[in-house]
C-alpha positions in Angstrom: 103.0 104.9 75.4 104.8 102.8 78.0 106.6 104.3 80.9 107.0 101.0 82.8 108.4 97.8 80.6 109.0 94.3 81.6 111.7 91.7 81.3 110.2 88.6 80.4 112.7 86.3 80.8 112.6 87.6 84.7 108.9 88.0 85.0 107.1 84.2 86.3 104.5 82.9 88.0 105.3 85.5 90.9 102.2 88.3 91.1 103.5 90.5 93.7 103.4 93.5 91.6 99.3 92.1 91.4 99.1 91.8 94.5 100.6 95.2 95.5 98.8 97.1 92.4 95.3 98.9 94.3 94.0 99.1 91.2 94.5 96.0 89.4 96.2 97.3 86.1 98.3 94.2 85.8 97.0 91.6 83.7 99.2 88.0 83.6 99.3 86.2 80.0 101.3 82.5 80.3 102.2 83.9 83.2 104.1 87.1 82.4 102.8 90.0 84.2 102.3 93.2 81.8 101.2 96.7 82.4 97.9 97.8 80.9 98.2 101.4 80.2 94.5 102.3 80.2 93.9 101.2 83.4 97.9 102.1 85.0 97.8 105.2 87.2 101.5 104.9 87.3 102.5 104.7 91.2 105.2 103.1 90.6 104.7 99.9 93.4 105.1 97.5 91.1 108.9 98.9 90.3 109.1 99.0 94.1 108.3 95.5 95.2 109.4 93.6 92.3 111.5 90.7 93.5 113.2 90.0 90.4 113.8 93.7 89.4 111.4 92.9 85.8 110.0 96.2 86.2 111.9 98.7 84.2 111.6 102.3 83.4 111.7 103.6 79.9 114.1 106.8 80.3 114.1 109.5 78.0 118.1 110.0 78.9 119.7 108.9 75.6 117.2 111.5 73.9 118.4 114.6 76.2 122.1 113.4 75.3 121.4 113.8 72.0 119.9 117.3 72.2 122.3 118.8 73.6 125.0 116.8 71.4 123.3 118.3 68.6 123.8 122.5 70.1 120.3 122.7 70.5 118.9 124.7 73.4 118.0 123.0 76.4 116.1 124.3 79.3 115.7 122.4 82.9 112.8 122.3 85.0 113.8 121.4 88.2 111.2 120.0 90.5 111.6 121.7 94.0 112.2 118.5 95.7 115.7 118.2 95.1 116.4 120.1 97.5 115.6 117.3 100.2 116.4 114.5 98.3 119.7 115.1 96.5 123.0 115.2 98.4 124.9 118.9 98.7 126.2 121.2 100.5 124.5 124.2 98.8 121.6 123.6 96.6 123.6 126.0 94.0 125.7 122.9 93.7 123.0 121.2 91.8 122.8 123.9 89.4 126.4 124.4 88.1 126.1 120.5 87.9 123.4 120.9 85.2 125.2 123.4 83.8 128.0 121.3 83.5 126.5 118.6 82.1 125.4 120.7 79.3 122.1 122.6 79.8 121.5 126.3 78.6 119.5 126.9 81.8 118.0 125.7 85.0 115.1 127.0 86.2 112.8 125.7 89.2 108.9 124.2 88.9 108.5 125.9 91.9 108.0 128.7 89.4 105.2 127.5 87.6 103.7 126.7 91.2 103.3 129.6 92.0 101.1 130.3 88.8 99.3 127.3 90.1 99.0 128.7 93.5 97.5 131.7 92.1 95.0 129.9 90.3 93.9 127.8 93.5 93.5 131.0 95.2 91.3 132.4 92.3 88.4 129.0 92.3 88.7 129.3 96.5 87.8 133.1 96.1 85.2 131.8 93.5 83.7 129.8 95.9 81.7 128.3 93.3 83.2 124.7 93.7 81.4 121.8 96.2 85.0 120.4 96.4 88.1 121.4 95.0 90.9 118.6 94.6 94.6 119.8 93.7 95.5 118.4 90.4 99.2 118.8 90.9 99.8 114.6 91.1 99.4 113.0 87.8 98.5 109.9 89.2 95.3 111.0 91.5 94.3 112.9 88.3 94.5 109.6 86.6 93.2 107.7 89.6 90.0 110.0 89.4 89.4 110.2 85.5 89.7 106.3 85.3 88.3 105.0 88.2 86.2 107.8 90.2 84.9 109.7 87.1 82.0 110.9 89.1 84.4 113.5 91.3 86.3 114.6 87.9 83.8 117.8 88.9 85.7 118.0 92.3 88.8 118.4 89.8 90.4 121.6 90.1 90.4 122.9 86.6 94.1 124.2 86.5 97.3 122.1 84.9 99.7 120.9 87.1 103.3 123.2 88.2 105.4 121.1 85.5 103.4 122.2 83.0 102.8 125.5 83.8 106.4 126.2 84.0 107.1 124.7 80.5 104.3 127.2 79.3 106.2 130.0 81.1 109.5 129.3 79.3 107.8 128.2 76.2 106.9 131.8 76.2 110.2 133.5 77.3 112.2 131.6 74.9 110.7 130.6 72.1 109.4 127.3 70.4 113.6 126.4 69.5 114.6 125.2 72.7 113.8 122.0 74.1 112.7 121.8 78.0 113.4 119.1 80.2 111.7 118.0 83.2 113.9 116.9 86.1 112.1 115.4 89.0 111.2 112.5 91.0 108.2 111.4 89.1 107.3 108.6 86.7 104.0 109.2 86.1 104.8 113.3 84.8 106.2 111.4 81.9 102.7 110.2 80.3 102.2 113.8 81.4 104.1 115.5 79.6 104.5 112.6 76.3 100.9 111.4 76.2 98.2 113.0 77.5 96.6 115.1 73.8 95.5 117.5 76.7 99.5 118.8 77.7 101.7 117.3 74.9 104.2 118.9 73.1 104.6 121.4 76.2 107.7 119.3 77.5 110.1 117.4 75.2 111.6 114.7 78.0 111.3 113.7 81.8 114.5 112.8 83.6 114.4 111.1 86.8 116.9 112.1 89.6 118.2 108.5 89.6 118.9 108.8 86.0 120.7 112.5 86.9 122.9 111.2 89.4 124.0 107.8 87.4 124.3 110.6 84.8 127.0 112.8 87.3 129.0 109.6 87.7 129.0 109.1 84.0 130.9 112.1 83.4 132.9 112.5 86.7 131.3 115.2 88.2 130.6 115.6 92.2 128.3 118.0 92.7 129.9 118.1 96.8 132.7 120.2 94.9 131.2 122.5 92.7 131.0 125.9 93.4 127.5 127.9 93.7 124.9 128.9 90.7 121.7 130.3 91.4 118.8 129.4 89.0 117.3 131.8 86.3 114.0 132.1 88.3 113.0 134.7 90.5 112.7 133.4 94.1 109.2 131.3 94.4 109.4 131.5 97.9 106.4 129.3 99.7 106.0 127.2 96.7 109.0 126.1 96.8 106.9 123.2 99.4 104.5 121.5 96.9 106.6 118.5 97.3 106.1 117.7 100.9 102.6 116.6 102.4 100.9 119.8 103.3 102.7 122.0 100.9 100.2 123.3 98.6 98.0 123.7 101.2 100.9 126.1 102.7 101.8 128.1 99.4 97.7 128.7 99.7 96.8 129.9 102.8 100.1 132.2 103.0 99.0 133.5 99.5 95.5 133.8 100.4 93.7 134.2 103.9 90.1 134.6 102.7 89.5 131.0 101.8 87.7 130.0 105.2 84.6 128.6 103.3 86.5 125.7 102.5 87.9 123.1 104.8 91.6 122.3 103.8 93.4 119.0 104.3 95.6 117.0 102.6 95.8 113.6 101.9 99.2 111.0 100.7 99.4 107.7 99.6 97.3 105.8 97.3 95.3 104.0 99.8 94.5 106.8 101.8 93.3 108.6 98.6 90.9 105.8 97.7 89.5 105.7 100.7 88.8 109.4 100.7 87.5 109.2 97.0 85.3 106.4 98.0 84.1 108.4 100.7 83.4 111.5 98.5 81.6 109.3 96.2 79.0 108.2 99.0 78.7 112.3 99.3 80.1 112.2 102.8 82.8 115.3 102.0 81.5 118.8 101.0 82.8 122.4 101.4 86.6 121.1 101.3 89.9 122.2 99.4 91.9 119.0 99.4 95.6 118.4 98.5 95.9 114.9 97.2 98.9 112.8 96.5 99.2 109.4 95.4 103.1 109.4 97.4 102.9 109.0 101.2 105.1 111.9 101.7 104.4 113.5 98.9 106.8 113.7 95.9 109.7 114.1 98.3 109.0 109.6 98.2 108.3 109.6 94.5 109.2 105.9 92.8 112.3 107.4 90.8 113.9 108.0 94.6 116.2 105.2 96.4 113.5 105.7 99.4 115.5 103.2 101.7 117.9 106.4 101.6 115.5 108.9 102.5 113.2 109.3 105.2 110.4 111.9 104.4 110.3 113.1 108.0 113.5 114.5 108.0 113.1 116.2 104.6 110.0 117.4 105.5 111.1 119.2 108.7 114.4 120.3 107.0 112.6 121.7 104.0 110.1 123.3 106.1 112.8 125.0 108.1 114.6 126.2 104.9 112.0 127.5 102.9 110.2 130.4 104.5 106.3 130.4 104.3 106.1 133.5 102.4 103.5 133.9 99.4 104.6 136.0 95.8 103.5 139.7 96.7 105.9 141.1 93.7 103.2 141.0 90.7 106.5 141.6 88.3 107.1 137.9 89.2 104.2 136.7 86.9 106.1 137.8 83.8 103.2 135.8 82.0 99.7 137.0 83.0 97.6 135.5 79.6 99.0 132.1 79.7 95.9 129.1 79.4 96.6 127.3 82.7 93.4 125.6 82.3 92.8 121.9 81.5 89.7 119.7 81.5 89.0 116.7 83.6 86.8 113.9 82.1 85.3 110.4 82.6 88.2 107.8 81.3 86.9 105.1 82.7 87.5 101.6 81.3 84.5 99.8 79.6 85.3 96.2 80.8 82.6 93.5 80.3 80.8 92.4 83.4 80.4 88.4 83.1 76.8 87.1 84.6 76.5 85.2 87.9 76.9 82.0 86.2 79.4 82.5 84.1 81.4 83.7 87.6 80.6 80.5 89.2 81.4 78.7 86.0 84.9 80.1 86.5 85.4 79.2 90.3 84.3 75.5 89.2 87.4 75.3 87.1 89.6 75.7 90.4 87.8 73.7 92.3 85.7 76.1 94.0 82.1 74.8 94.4 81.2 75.5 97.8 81.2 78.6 100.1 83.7 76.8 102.2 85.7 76.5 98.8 86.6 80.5 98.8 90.1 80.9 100.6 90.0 84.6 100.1 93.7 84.4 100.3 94.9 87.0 98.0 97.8 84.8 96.5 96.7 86.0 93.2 96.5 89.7 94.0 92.9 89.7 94.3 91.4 90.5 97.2 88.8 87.3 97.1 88.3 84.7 94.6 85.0 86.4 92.7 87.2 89.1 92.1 89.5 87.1 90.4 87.1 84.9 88.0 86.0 88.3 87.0 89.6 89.0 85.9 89.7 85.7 84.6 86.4 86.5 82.7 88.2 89.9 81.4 91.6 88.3 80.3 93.3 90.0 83.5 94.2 87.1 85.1 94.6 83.1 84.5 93.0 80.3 85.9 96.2 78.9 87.2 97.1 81.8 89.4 95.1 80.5 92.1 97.9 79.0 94.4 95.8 76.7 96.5 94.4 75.2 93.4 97.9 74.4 91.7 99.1 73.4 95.2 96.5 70.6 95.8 96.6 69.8 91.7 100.3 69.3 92.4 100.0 67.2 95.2 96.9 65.4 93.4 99.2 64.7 90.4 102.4 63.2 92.7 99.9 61.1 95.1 98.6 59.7 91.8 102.1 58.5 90.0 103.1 57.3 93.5 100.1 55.1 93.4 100.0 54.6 90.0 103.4 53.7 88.9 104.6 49.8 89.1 108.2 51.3 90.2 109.5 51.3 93.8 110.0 54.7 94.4 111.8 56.0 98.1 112.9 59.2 98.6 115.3 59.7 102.1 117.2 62.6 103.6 120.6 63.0 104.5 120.1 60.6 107.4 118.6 58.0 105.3 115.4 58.3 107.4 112.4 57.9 104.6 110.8 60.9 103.3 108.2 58.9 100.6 107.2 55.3 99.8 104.8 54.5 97.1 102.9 51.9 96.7 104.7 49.5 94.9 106.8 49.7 98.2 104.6 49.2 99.9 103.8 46.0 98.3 107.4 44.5 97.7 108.5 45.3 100.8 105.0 44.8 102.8 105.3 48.0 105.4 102.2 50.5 105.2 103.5 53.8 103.6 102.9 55.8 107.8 104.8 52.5 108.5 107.6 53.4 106.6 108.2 57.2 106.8 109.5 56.6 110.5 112.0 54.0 109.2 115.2 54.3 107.4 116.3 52.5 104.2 118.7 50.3 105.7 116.3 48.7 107.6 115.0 47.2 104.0 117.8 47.6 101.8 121.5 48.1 101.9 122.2 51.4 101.3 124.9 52.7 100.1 124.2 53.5 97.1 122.0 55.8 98.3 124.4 57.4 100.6 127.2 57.5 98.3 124.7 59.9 95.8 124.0 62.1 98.8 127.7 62.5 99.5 128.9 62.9 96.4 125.9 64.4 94.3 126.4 62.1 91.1 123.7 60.6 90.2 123.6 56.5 89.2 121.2 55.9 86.6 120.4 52.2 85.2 122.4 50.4 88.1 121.5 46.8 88.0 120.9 45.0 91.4 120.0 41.6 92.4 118.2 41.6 95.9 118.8 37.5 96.1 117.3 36.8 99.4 114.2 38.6 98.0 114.5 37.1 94.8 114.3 40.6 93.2 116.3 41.8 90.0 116.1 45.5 89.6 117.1 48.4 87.4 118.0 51.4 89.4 118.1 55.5 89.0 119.4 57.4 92.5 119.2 61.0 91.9 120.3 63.8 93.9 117.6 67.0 94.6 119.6 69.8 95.3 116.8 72.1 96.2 115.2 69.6 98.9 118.6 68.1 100.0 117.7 64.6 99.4 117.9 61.6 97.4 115.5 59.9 95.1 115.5 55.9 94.5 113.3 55.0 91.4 113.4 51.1 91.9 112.2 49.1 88.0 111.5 45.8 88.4 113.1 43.2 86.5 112.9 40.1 87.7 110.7 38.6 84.7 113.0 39.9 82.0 115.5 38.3 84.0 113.9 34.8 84.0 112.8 35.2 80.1 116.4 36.1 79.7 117.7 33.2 81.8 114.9 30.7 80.3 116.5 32.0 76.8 119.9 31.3 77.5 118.9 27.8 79.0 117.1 27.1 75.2 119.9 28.3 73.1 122.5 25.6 75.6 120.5 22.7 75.0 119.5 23.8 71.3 123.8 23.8 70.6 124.0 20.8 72.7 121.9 18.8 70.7 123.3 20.6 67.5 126.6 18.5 68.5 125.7 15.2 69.5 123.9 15.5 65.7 127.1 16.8 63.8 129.4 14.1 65.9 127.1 11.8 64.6 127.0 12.6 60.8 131.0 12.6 61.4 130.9 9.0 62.8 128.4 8.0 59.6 130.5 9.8 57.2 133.4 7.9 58.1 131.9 4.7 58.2 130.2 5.4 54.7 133.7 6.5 53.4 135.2 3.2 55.0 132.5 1.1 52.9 133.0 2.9 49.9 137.1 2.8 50.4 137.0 -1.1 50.6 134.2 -1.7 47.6 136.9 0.9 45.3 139.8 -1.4 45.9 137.8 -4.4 45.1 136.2 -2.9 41.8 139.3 -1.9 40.8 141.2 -5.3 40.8 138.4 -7.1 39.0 137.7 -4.1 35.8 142.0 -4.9 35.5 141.3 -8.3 34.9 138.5 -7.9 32.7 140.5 -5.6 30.8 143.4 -7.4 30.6 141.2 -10.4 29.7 139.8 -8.3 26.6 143.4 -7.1 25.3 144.1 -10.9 25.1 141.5 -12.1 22.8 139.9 -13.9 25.9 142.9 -15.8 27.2 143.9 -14.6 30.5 147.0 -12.6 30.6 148.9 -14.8 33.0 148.4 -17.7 30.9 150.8 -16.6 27.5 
């Protein structure tokens, strides 16, 4: 299941979360960054450094809303580190809020600590155990199982306090109610929701985030609520898991005949892999070791606004509060035959493992042929380029997420269309000093492109078109200009870059469309011209044609009378009767 989503629309081009993920379970698909489960121990970084806030966690609050809208029995498992992270006066504040919002009971994981405690105690007595590593954190158990299998028999054999205690109340009340995990955990969610080993022992995890948006919600300030104790007895000492050093204290007050073992503990993730990588070289032996993947412990968890808190303060004020005394009352343990038992095993991920020359194969793709050729830079999140043609090789990563490489191809690609391109192209700043020249500038205007960067536009050109873009940010696209001392005709675009603050000149030249045009126009003149002189003279021949004909008419017509008249008078002309 996922516990961490993505927004996509958010997510580009960025690999931070890669490049803050120790163990690379990231991959990057067209350039969207997703979580693969398999490999994700769930820290939590990646929701932490996330510049864009893509990271999302999937919350099980609309589900406990709906339990308890339904009447059904709900039972809270408070993780002992509210009491240094939530604000109060008196931590029976946080309880009647619970209460308040709806829950049957609240009882504390501190609780099912101490079972836990009691079964450290039990392996250290045992002394049967090289190492023994606390399996409390969810995440070192994952970080272990999937990436040092070989110290899963280090693995203390025992589930962690959240489960425990859902086992305890399991028992008390029945399989009706529903129990609810409040803490400041993401990764006791796969926990309790995934793993085959522990599901179906707790129905939902809340964050404390998610419990205090959920307060606000519904009005309710816990800084005015009166006092409610929980329905626990006291867990005294355990009450410390959260804090660094704190199942190391519920231990040795519990037990003092543990000196076989070393004890130390060890927080945050990098620290743990460096001790796990040291273990796997067999340099530790004969050591009880508190691990957790939080520098702080859970007090710092990832579902806690940790600019708020500082885990020093809590730390000190939690170890002054709670006192370091162990469970002596055996009444406590109400439920002596519970399983706490689990299993640790190898979980490690199968990836293929591409050959030398398929690796170098890869690295050719970017560019990178020679020793010299291997920044190492870690833009991608990798910590050197081999590392990330494997990924490449796996489907972790893309070719394209080497930064240098699309860096130079981008400058490769804009040196080649300034050199390229027939257009003039000038880009200036605000001052009109020149920022770029290609080399059709160069040409036209006969001034080397070094030449030209420490000159401004006015020295070659008048200007102000240039300057009235930069003042007023509209654009002039298709602007036709005649440059007549240069006997240049051109079609100009002046564009406005808001995110560089400068202006862009794209210059076409027109010139010979010009002269075909002007050549054209000088055809179709003469071409009418002559047209004329030809139609005035058809006119002049028409009317000299009709003059001819007009004077042949009158003369035809006087001599058919006469014939006529001749013929009416049997020959004898008509003037003689």
């Amino acid at each position: 299941m996922n516990v961490i989503g993505f927004k996509e629309a958010k997510c580009k081009n960025c690999y931070k979360c890669v490049r803050n993920c120790e163990v690379k379970a990231i991959t990057v698909k067209d350039s969207q960054a997703y979580i693969m489960n398999d490999k994700c121990i769930l820290c939590g970084h990646c929701l932490e450094v996330c510049p864009q806030n893509a990271k999302t966690f999937i919350s099980d609050l609309d589900r406990v809303k709906s339990y308890l809208s339904q009447g059904i029995p709900t039972i809270v498992s408070l993780a002992p580190s509210y009491l240094g992270v939530l604000k109060y006066k008196t931590s029976g504040q946080v309880i009647t809020g619970l209460k308040m919002l709806g829950f049957t009971a609240v009882r504390e994981t501190a609780e099912g600590a101490a079972y836990v405690t009691r079964e450290y105690n039990n392996l250290l007595e045992a002394g049967t155990m090289e190492n023994i590593i606390t399996t409390c954190c969810p995440s070192v158990n994952d970080l272990i199982e999937i990436y040092y299998p070989s110290l899963t028999k280090y693995m203390a054999p025992v589930i962690s306090p959240m489960i425990a205690h859902g086992k305890i109340i399991r028992a008390e009340y029945g399989s009706n109610v529903k129990i609810v995990f409040l803490g400041p955990c993401i990764s006791k969610k796969r926990e309790a929701e995934s793993d085959p080993r522990t599901v179906g022992i707790i129905d939902a995890v809340l964050n404390f985030k998610e419990f205090e948006e959920w307060l606000e919600e519904e009005h309710i300030n816990l800084m005015e609520l009166p006092d409610s104790l929980p329905e626990n007895p006291n867990p005294l000492v355990n009450r410390l898991y959260p804090i660094s050093s704190g199942v190391l204290s519920s231990v040795v007050a519990s037990n003092a005949k543990t000196e076989q073992y070393r004890k130390f503990y060890v927080h945050g993730i990098k620290n743990c892999i460096d001790l796990f990588e040291s273990m796997q070289r067999g340099e530790i032996t004969g050591s009880f070791i508190e691990a957790n993947i939080c520098n702080g412990g859970c007090i710092k968890g990832p579902a806690i606004d940790r600019a708020c808190i500082s885990r020093f303060k809590v730390k000190l004020d939690m170890e002054e509060a709670i006192p370091k005394e162990p469970v002596t009352n055996a009444s406590f343990y109400r439920e002596p035959a519970l399983d706490l038992s689990k299993h640790f095993f190898d979980r490690s991920p199968k990836d293929p493992i591409p050959s030398e020359q398929q690796i170098l194969n890869i690295l050719s793709k970017i560019g990178k042929t020679h020793p010299e050729d291997m920044l190492n830079c870690g833009a991608c999140g990798y910590a050197s380029c081999r590392d990330k043609a494997i990924a490449v090789y796996q489907g972790k990563a893309e070719l394209n997420m080497c930064i240098p490489y699309m860096h130079e191809r981008a400058q490769s690609m804009s040196n080649i269309v300034l050199d390229t391109t027939p257009n003039i192209i000038i880009i200036v700043d605000s001052e009109m000093k020149i920022m770029e020249f290609s080399r059709a500038a160069e040409k036209f205007f006969k001034t080397p492109r070094a030449k030209a960067k420490e000159m401004y536009l006015y020295e070659f050109i008048d200007h102000t078109d240039f300057q009235t873009v930069m003042d007023t940010h509209q654009d002039i696209v298709c602007k036709k200009v005649v440059y007549a001392d240069r006997d240049f005709t051109s079609l100009q675009s002046i564009v406005y870059m808001k995110e560089q603050d400068c202006v862009l000149g794209i210059f076409q030249d027109i010139s010979y469309e010009e002269e075909q045009n002007r050549q054209a126009y000088k055809v179709k003149v003469e071409t009418i011209e002559m047209a004329q002189k030809v139609i005035d003279k058809q006119m002049m021949v028409a009317q000299e044609i009709a003059g001819l004909l007009g004077e042949t008419t009158a003369e035809t017509k006087v001599t058919l009378t006469k014939l006529r008249d001749t013929i009416l008078n049997d020959g004898k002309p008509y003037d003689l009767q």
